[in-house]
PDB file of N, CA, C and O in Angstrom, chain B, residues numbered from 101:
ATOM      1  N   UNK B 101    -220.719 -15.596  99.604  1.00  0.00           N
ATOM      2  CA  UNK B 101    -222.009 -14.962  99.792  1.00  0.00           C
ATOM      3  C   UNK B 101    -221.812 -13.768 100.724  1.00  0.00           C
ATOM      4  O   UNK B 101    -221.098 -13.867 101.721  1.00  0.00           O
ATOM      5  N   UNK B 102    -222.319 -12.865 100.463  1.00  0.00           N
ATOM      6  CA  UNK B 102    -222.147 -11.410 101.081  1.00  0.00           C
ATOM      7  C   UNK B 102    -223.031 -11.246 101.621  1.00  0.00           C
ATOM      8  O   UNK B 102    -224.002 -11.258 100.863  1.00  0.00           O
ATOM      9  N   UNK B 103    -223.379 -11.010 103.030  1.00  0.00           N
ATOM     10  CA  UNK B 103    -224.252 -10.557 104.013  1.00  0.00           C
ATOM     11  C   UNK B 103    -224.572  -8.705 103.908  1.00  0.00           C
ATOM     12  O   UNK B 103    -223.523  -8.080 104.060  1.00  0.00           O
ATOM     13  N   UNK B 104    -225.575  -7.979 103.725  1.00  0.00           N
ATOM     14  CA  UNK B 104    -226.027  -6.449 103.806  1.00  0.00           C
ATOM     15  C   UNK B 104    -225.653  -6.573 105.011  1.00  0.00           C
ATOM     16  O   UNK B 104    -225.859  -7.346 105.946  1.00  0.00           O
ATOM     17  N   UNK B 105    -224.782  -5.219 104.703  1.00  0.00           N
ATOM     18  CA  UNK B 105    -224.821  -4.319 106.668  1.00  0.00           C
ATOM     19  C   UNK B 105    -225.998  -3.485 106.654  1.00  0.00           C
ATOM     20  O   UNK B 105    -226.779  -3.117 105.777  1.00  0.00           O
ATOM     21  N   UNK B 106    -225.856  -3.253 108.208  1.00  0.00           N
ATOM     22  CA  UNK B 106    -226.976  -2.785 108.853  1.00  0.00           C
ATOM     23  C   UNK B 106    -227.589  -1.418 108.288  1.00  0.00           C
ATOM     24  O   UNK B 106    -226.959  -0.476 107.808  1.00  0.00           O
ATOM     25  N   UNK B 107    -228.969  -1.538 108.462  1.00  0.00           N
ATOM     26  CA  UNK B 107    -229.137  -0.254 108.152  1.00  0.00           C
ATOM     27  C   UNK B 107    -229.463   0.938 109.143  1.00  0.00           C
ATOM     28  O   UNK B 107    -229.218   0.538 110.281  1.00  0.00           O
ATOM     29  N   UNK B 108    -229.743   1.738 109.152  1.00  0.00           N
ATOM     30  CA  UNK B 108    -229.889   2.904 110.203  1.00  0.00           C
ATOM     31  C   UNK B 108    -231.518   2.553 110.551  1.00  0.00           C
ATOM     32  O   UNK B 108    -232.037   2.830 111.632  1.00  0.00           O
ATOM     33  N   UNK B 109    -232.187   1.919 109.477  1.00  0.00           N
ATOM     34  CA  UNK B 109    -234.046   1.766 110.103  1.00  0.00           C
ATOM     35  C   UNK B 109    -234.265   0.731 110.774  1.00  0.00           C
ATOM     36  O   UNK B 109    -235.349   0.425 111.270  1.00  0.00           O
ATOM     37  N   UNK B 110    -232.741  -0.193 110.871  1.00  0.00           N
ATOM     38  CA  UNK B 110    -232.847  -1.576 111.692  1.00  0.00           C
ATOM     39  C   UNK B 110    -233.003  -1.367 113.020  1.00  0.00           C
ATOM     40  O   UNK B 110    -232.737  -0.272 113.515  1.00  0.00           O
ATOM     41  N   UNK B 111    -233.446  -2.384 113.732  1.00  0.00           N
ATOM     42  CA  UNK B 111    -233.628  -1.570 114.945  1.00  0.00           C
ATOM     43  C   UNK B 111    -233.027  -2.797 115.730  1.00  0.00           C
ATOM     44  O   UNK B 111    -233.538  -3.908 115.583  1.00  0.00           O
ATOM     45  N   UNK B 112    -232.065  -2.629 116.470  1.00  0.00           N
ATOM     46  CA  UNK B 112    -232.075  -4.240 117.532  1.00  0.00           C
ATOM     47  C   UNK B 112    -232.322  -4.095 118.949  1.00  0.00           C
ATOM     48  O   UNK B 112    -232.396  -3.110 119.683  1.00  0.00           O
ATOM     49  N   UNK B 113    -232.447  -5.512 119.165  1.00  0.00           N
ATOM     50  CA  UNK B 113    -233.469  -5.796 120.113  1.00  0.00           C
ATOM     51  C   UNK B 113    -232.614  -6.752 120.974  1.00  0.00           C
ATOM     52  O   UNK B 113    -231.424  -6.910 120.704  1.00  0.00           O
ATOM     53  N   UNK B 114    -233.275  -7.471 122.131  1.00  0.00           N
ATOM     54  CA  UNK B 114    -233.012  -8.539 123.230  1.00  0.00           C
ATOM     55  C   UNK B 114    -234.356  -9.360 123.154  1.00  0.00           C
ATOM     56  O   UNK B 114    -235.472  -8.840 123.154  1.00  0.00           O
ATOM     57  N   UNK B 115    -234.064 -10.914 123.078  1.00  0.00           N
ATOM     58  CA  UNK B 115    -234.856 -11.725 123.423  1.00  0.00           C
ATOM     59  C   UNK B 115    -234.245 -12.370 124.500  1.00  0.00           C
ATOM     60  O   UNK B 115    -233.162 -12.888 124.772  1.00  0.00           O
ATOM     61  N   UNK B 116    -236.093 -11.997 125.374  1.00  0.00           N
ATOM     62  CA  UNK B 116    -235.859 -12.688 127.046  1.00  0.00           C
ATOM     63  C   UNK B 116    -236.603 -14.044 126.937  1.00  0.00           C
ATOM     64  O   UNK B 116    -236.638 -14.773 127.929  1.00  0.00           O
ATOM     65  N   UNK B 117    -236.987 -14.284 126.191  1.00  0.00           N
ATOM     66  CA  UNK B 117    -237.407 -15.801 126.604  1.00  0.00           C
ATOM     67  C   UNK B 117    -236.259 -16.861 126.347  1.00  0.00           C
ATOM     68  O   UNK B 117    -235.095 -16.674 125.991  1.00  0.00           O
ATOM     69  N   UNK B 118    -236.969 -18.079 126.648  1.00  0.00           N
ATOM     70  CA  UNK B 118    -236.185 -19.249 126.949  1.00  0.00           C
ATOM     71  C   UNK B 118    -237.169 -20.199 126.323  1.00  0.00           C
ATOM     72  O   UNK B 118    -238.360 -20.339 126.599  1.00  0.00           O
ATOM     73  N   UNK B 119    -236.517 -20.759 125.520  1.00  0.00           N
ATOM     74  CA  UNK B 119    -237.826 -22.155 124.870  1.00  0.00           C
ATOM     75  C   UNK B 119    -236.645 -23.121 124.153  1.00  0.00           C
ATOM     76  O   UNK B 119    -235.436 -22.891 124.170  1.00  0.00           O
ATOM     77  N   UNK B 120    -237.332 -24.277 123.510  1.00  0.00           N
ATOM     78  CA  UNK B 120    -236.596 -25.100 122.735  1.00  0.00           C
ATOM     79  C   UNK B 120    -236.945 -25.754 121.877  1.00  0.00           C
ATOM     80  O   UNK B 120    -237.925 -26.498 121.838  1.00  0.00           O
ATOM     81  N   UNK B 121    -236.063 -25.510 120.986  1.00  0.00           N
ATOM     82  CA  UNK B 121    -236.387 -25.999 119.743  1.00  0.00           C
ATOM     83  C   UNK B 121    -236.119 -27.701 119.361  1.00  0.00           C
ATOM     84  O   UNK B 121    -235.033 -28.276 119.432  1.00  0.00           O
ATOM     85  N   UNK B 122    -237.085 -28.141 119.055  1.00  0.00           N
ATOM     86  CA  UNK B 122    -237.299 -29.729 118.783  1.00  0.00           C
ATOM     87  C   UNK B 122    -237.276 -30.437 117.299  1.00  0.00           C
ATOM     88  O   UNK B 122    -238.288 -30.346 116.605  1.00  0.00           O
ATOM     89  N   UNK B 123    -236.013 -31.211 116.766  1.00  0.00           N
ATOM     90  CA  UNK B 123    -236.029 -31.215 115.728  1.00  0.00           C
ATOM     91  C   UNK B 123    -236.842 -32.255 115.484  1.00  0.00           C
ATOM     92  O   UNK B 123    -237.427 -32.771 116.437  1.00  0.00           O
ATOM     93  N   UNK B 124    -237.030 -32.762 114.137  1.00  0.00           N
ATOM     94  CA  UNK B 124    -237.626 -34.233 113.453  1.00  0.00           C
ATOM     95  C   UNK B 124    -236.362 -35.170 114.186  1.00  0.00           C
ATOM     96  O   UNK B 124    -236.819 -35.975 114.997  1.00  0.00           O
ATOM     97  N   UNK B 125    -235.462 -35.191 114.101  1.00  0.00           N
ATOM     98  CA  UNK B 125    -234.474 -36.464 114.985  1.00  0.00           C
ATOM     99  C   UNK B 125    -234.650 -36.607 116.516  1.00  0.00           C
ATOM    100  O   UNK B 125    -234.400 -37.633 117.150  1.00  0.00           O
ATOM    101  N   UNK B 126    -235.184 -35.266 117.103  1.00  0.00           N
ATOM    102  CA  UNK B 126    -235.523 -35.821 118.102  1.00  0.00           C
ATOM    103  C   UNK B 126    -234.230 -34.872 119.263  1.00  0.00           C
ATOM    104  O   UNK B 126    -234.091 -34.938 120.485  1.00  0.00           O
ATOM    105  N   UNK B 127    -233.585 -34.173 118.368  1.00  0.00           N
ATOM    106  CA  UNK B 127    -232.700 -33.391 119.155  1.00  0.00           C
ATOM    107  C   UNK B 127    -233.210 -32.277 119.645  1.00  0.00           C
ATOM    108  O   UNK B 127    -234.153 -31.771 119.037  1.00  0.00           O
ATOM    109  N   UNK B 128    -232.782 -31.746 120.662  1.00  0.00           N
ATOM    110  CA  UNK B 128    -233.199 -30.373 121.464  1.00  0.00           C
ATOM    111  C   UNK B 128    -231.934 -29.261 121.432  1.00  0.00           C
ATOM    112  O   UNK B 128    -230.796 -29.385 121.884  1.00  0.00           O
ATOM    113  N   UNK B 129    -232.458 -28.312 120.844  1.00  0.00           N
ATOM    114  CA  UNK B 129    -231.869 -26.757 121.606  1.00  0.00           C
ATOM    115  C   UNK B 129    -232.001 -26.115 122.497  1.00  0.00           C
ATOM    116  O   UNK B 129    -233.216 -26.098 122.690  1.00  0.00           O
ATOM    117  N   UNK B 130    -231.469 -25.459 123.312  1.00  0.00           N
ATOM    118  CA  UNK B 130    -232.187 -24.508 124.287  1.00  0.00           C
ATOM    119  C   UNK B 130    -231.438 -23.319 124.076  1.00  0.00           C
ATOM    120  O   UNK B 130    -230.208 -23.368 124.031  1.00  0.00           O
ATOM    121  N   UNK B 131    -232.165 -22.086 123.922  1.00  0.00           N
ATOM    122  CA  UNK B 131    -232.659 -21.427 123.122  1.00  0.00           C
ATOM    123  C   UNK B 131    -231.769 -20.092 124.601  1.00  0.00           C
ATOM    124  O   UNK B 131    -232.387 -20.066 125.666  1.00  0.00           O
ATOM    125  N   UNK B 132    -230.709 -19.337 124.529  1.00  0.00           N
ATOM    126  CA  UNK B 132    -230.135 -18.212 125.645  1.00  0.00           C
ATOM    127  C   UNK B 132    -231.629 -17.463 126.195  1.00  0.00           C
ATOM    128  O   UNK B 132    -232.680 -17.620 125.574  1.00  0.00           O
ATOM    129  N   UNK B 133    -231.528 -16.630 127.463  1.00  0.00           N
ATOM    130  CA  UNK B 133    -232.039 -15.859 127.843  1.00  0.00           C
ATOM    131  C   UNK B 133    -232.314 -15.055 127.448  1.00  0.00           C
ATOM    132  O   UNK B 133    -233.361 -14.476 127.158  1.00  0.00           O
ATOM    133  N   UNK B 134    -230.662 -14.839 127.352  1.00  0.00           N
ATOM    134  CA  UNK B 134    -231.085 -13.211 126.262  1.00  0.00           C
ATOM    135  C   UNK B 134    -229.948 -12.837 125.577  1.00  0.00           C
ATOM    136  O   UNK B 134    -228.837 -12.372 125.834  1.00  0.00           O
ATOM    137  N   UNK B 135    -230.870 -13.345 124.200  1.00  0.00           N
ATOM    138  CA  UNK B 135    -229.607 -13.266 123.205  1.00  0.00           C
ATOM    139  C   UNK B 135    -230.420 -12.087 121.988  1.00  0.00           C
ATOM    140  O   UNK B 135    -231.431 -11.788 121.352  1.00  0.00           O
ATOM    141  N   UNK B 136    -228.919 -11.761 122.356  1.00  0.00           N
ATOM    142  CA  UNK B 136    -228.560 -10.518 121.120  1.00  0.00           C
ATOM    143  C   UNK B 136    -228.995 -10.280 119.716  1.00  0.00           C
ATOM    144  O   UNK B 136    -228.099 -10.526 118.908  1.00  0.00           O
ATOM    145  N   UNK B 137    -230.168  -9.852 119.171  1.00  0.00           N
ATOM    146  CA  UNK B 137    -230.888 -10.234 117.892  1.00  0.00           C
ATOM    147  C   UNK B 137    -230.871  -8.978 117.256  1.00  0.00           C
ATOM    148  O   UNK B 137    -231.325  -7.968 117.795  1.00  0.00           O
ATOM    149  N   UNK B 138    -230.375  -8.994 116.148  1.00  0.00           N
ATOM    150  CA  UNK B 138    -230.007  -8.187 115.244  1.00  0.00           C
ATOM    151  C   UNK B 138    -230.470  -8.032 113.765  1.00  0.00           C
ATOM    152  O   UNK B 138    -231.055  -9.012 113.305  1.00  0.00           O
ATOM    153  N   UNK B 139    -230.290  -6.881 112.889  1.00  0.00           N
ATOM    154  CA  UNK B 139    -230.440  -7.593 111.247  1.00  0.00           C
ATOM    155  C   UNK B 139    -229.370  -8.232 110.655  1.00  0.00           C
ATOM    156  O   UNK B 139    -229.493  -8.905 109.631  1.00  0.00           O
ATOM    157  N   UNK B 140    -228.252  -8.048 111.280  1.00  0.00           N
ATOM    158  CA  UNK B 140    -226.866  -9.250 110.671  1.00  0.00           C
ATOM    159  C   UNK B 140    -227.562 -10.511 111.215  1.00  0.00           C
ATOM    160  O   UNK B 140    -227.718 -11.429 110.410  1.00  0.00           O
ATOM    161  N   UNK B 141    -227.973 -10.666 112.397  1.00  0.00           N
ATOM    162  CA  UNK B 141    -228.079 -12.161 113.003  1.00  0.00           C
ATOM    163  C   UNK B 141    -229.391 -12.804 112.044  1.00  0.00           C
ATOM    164  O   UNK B 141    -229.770 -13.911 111.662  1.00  0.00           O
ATOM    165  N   UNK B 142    -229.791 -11.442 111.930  1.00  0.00           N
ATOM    166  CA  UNK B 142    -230.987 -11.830 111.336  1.00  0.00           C
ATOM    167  C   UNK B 142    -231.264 -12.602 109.874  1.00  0.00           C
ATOM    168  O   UNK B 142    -232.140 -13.394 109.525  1.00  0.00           O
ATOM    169  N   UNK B 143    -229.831 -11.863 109.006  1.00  0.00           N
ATOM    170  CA  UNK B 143    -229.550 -11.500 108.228  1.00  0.00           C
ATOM    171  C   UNK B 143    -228.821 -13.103 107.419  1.00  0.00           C
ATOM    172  O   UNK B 143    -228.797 -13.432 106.233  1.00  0.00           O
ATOM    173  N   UNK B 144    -228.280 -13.840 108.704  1.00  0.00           N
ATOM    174  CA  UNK B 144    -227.734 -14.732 108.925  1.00  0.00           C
ATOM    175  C   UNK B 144    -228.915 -15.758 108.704  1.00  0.00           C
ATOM    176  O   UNK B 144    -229.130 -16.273 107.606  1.00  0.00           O
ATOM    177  N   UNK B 145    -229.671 -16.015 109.848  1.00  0.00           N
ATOM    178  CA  UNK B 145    -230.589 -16.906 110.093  1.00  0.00           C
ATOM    179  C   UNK B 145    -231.097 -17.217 108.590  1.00  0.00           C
ATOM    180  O   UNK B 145    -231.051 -18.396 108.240  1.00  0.00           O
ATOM    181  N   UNK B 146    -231.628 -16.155 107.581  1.00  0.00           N
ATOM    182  CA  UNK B 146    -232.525 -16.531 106.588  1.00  0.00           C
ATOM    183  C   UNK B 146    -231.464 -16.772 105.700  1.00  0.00           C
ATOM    184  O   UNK B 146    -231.939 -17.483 104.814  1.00  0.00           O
ATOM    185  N   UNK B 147    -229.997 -16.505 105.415  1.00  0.00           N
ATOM    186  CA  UNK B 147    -229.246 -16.974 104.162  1.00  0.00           C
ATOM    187  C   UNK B 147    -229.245 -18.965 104.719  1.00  0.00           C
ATOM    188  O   UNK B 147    -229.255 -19.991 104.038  1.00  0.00           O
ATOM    189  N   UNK B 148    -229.230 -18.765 106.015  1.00  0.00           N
ATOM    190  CA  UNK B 148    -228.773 -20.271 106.494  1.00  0.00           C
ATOM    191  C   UNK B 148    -230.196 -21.011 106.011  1.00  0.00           C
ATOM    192  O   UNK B 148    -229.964 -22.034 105.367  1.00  0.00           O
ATOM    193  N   UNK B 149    -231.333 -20.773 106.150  1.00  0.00           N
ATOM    194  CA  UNK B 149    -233.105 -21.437 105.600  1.00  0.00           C
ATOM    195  C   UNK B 149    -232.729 -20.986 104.419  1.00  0.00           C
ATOM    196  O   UNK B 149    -232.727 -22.010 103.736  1.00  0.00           O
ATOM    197  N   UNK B 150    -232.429 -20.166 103.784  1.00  0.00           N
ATOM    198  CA  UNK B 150    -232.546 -20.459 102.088  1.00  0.00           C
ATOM    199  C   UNK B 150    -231.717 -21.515 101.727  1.00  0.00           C
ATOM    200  O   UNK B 150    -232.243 -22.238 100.881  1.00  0.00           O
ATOM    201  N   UNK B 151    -230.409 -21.915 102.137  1.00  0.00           N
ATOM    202  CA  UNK B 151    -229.521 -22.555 101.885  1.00  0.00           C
ATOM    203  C   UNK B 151    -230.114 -24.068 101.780  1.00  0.00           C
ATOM    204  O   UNK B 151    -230.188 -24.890 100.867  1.00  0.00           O
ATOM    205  N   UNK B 152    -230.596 -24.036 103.497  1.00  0.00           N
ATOM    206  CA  UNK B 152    -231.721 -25.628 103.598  1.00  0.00           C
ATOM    207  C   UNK B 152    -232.821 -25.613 102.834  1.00  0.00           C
ATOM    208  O   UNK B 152    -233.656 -26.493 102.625  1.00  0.00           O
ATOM    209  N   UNK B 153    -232.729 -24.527 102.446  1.00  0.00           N
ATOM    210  CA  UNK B 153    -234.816 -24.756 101.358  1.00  0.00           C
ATOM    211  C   UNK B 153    -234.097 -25.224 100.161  1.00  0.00           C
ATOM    212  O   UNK B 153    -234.548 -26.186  99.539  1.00  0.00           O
ATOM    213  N   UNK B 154    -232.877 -24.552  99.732  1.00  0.00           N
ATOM    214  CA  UNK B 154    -232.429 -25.033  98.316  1.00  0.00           C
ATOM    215  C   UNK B 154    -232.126 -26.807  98.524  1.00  0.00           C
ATOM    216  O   UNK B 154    -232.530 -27.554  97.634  1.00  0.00           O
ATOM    217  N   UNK B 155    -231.537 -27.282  99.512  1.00  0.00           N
ATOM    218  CA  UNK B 155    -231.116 -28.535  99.405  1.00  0.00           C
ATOM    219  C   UNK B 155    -232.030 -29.474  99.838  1.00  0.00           C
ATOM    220  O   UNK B 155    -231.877 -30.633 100.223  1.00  0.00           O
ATOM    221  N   UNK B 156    -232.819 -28.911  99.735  1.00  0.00           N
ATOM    222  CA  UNK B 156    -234.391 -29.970 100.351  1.00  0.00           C
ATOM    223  C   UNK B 156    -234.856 -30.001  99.083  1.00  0.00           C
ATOM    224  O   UNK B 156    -235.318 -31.076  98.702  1.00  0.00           O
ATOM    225  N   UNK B 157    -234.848 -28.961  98.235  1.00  0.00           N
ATOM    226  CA  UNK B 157    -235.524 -28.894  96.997  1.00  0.00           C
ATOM    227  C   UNK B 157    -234.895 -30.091  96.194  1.00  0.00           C
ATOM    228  O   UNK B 157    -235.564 -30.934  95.597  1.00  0.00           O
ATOM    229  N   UNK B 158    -233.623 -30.059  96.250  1.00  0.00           N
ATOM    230  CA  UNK B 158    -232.623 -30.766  95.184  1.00  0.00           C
ATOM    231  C   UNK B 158    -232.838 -32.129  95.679  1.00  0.00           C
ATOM    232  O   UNK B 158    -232.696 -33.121  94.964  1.00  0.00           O
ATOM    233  N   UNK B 159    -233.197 -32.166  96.958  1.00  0.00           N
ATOM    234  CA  UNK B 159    -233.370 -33.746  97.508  1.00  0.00           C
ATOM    235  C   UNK B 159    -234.946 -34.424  97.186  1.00  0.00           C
ATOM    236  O   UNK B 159    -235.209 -35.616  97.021  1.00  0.00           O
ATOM    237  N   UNK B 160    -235.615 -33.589  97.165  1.00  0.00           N
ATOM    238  CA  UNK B 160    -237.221 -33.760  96.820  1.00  0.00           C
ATOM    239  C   UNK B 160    -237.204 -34.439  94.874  1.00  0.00           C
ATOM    240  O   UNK B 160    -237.807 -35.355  94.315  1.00  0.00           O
ATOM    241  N   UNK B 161    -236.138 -33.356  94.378  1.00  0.00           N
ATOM    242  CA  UNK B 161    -236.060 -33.574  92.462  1.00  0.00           C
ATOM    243  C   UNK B 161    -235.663 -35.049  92.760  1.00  0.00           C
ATOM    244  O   UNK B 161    -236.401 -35.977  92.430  1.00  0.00           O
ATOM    245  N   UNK B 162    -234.044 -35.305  93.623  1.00  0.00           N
ATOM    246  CA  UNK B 162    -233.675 -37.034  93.434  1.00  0.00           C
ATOM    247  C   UNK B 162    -234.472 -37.471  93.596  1.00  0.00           C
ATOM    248  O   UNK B 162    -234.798 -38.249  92.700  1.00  0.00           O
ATOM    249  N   UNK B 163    -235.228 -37.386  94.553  1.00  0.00           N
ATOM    250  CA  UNK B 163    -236.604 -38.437  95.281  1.00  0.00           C
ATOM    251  C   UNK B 163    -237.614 -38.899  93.716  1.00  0.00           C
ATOM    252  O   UNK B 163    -238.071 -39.962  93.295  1.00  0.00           O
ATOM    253  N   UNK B 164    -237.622 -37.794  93.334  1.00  0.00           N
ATOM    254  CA  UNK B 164    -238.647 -37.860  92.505  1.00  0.00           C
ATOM    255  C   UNK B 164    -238.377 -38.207  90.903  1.00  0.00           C
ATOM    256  O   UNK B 164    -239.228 -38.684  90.152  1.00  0.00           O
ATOM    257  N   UNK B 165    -236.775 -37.806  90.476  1.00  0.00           N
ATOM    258  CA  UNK B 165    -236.338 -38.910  89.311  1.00  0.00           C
ATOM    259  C   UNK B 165    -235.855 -40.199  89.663  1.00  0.00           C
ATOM    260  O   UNK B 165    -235.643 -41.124  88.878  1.00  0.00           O
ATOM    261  N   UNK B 166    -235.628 -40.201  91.396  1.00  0.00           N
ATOM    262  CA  UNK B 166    -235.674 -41.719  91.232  1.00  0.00           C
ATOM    263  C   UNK B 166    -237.392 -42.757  90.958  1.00  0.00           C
ATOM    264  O   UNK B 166    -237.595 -43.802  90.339  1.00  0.00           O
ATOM    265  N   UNK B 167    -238.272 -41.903  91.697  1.00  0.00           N
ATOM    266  CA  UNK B 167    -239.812 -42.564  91.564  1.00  0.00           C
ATOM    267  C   UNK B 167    -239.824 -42.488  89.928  1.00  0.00           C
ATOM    268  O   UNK B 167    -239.951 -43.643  89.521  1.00  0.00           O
ATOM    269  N   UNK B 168    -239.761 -41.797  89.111  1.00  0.00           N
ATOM    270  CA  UNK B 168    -239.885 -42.203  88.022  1.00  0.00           C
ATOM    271  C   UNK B 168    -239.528 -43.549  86.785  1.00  0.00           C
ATOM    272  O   UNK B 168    -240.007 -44.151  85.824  1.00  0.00           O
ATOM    273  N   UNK B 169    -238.090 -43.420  87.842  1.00  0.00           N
ATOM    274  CA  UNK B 169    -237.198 -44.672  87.032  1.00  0.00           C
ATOM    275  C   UNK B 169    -238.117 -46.263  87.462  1.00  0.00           C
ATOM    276  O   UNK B 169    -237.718 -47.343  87.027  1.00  0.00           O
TER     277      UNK B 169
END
């Protein structure tokens, strides 16, 4: 899978906050000061959620040819 390089209208930035992210298991992230946010990072983040949207999907179809059987 091939990531787009940057473009010249991208603009990057710094995120100063600090928060954390709380999963369904119950695990915690904590989230840098100030981390480096980009359209590669960016670019990153959404191939990695499409990836999980596709395999949630495929897990939702088993779920659901198994309810059929």
């Amino acid at each position: 899978m091939e990531i787009p390089t940057h473009h010249e209208e991208d603009v990057e930035g710094e995120v100063h906050e600090v928060g954390e992210i709380v999963t369904t298991t119950g695990d915690v992230e904590v989230v840098e000061e100030e981390i480096h946010f980009n359209s590669a990072s960016a670019q990153i983040l959404i191939t990695e959620i499409m990836v999980c949207n596709r395999d949630l999907e495929k897990v939702k179809e088993n779920i659901y040819d198994v309810q059929k059987k």
